[in-house]
C-alpha positions in Angstrom: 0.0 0.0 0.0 3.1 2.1 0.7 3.6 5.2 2.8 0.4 5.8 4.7 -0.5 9.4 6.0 -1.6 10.2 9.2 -3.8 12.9 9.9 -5.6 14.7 13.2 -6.1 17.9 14.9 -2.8 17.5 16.3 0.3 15.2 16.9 2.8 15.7 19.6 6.1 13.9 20.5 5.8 13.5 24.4 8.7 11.0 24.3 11.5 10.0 22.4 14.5 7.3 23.5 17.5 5.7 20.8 17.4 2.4 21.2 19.9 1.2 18.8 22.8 2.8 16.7 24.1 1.3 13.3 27.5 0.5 13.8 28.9 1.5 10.4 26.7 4.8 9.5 25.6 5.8 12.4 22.2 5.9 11.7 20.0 5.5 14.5 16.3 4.0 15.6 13.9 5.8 18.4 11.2 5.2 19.7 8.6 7.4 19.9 5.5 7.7 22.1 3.1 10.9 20.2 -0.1 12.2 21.4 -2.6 12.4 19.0 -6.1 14.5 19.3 -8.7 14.1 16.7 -12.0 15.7 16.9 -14.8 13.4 17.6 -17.2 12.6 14.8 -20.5 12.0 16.5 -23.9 11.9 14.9 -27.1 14.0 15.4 -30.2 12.5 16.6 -31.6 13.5 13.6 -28.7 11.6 11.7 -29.1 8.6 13.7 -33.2 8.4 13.2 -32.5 8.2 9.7 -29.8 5.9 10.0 -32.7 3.6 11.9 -34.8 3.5 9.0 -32.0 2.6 6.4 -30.7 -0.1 9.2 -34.4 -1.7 10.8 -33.4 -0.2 13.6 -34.7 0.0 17.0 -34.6 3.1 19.8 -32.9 1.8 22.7 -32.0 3.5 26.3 -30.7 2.3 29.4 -31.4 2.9 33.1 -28.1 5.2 32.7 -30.0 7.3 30.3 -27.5 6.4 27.8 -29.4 6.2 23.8 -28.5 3.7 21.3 -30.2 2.2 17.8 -30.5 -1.4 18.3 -29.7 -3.1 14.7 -29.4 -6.4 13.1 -26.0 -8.5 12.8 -24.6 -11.1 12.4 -24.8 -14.6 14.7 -22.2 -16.5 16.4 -22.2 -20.3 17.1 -21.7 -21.8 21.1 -19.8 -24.5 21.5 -22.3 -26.9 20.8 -22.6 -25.5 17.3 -26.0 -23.8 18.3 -26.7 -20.2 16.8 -26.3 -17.5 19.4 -28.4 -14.6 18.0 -26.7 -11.1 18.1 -27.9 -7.7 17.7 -25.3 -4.1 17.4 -25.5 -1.5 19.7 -24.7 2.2 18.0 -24.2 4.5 20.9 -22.8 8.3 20.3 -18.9 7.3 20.8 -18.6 3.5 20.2 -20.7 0.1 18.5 -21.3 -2.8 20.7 -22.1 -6.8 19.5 -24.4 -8.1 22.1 -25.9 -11.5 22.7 -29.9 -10.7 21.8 -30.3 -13.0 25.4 -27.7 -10.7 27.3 -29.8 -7.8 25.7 -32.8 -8.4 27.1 -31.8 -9.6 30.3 -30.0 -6.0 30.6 -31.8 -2.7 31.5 -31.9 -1.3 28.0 -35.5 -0.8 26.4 -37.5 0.5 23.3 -38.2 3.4 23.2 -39.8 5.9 20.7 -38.4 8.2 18.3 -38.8 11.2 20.1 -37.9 9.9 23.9 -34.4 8.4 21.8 -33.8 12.1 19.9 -34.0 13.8 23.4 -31.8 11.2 25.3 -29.2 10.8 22.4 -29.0 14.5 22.2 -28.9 14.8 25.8 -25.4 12.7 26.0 -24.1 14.0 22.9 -23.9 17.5 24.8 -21.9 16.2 27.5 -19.1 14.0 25.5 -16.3 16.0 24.8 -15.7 17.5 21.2 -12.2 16.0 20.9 -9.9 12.8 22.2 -6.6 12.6 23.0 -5.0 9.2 22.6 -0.8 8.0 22.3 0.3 6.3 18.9 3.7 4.2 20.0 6.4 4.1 16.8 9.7 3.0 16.2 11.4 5.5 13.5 14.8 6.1 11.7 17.0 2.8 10.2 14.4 0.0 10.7 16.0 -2.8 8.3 18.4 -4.2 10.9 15.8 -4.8 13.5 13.1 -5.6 11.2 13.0 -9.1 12.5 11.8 -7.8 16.2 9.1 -6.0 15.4 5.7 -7.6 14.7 5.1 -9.2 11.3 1.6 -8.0 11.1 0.9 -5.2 9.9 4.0 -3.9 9.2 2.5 -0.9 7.3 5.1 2.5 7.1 3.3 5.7 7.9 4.0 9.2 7.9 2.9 12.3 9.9 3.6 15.9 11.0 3.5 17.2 14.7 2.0 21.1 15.3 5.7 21.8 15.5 6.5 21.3 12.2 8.2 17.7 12.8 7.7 15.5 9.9 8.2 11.3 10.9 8.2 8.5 9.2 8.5 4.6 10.7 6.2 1.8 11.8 2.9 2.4 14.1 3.3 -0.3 17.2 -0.5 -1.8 17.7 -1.8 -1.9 21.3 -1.6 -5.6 21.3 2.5 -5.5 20.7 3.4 -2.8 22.6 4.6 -5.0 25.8 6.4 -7.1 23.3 8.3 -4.6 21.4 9.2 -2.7 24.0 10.6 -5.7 25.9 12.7 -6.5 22.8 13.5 -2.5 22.6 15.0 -3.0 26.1 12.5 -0.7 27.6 10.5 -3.0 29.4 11.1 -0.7 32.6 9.3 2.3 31.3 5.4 1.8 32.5 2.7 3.4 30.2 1.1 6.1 31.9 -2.4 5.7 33.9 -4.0 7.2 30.8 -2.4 5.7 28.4 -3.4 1.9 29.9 -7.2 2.9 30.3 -7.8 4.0 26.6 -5.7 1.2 25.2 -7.8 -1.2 27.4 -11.3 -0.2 26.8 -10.5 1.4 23.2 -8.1 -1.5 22.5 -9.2 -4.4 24.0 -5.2 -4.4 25.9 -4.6 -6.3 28.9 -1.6 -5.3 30.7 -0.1 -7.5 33.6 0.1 -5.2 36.7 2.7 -5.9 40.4 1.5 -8.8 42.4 0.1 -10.7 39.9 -2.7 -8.5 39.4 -4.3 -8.6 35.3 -6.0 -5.4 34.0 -8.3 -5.8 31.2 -11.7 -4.6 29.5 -14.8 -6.7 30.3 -18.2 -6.7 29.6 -21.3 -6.4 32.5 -24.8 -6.0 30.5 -23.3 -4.9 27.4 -21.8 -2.5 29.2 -17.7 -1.7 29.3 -15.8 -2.4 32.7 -12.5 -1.8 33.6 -11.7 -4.7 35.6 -8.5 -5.9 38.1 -8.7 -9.7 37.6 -7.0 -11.5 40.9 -6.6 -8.4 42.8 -9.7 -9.1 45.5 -7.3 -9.9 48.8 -6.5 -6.5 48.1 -9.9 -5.0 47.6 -10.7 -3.2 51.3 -7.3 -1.1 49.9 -8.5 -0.6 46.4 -11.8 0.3 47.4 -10.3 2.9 49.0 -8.7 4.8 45.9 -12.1 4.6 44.1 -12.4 1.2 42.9 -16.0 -0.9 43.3 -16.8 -4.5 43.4 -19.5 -6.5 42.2 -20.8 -10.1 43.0 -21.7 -11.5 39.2 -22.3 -15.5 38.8 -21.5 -15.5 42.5 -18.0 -14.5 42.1 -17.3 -11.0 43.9 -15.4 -9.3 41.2 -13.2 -5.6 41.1 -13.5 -2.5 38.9 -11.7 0.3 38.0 -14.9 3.2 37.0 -15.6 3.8 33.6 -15.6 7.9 34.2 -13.0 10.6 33.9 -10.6 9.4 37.4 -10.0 6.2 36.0 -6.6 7.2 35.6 -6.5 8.6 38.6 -7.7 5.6 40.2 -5.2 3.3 38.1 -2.7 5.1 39.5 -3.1 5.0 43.1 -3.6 1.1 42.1 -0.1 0.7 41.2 0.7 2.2 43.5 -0.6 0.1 46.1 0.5 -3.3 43.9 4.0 -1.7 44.0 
């Protein structure tokens, strides 16, 4: 495909480390962490009726107040090769496969045209009008160490920070980040609080935390969480700092809140894991 470009509102190099030098030229690869900010592209309520009607689909809401159109697609087989119906969830930010028997065991309901256009243009004037997220890349002479980094997807692309700064070099996904930077010898440098809450629930990333502790993204009701997976011996602690449990299937479980002091929250975490 060659040289892809990049674009946003704006790009900035918050980090940049030399992690190896070619002996006869000189020439050397970094590693770069950039913050990116795009604007948010989120539909009208009046966009997402018409959508509806294209779609067949249905006005949904939940006990949080939060709006969706409910629309057909496709099934999934269980492990006894049964058909496990499915239905998509198109919320202002983000679209959701559910299980149609998750769905209805839930607290989202129909709801009519007019109740949905208030409630989805209720939330949309609350979201914020842009996001801020951190692309990882490894720039400069990449030939010699070609072989480390991920064979997938090993797509070159360009971009240009606000200060002018033009780079070119391979885009490290969320799911090889720990990998590559364990190869790049960096494997003490921690993501930031921030940084590990978008790339778990816009990335599906788990990340393994002190004390044998797993962070990851689950789903409760269709619903995101942000959940600390064999963290409960700590959980009078963590409870504390902002996090919450939850007894689901009988198991008591522990979550990080899906809200603006997540990273907050993930960072006293650490804290306390050491």
């Amino acid at each position: 495909m060659g040289v892809e470009t990049l674009r946003a509102e704006r790009f900035t190099v918050e980090s940049q480390e030399a992690v190896y030098t070619h002996a006869q030229t000189g020439s050397v690869t970094n590693y770069l962490k950039v913050e990116r900010t795009q604007k948010n592209n989120i539909r009208t309520a009046q966009e997402m009726v018409e959508f509806a009607a294209k779609y067949q689909g249905r006005f949904m809401v939940n006990e949080k107040g939060s709006a969706a159109v409910k629309i057909p697609t496709h099934s999934i087989f269980d492990a006894e090769g049964g058909v496990v119906p499915r239905v998509l969830l198109v919320r202002p930010q983000k679209e959701t496969r559910v299980i149609v028997e998750q769905l209805n065991s839930s607290t989202w309901r129909q709801i009519s045209a007019d109740t949905f256009a208030a409630a989805w243009s209720t939330e949309v004037d609350t979201l914020p009008k842009f996001t801020t997220d951190y692309l990882h890349l490894v720039t400069g002479i990449l030939l010699p160490i070609w072989k480390i980094l991920p064979q997938q997807n090993s797509r070159v692309f360009r971009l240009q920070t606000s200060d002018g700064q033009k780079i070119l070099g391979r885009v490290v996904n969320a799911h090889d980040i720990q990998t590559v930077r364990e190869q790049l010898r960096l494997r003490n440098q921690v993501l930031s609080p921030e940084e590990l809450v978008s790339l778990v629930l816009n990335e599906r990333y788990t990340q393994q935390l002190p004390g044998g502790v797993t962070l990851r993204r689950s789903y409760i009701a269709a619903e995101p969480r942000i959940e600390l997976v064999n963290a409960i011996s700590l959980a009078e602690r963590l409870l504390a700092v902002g996090c919450f449990t939850e007894i689901i299937n009988w198991q008591k479980r522990l979550f990080i809140p899906v809200s603006d002091k997540a990273p907050a929250i993930l960072a006293a975490v650490i804290e306390i894991l050491g």
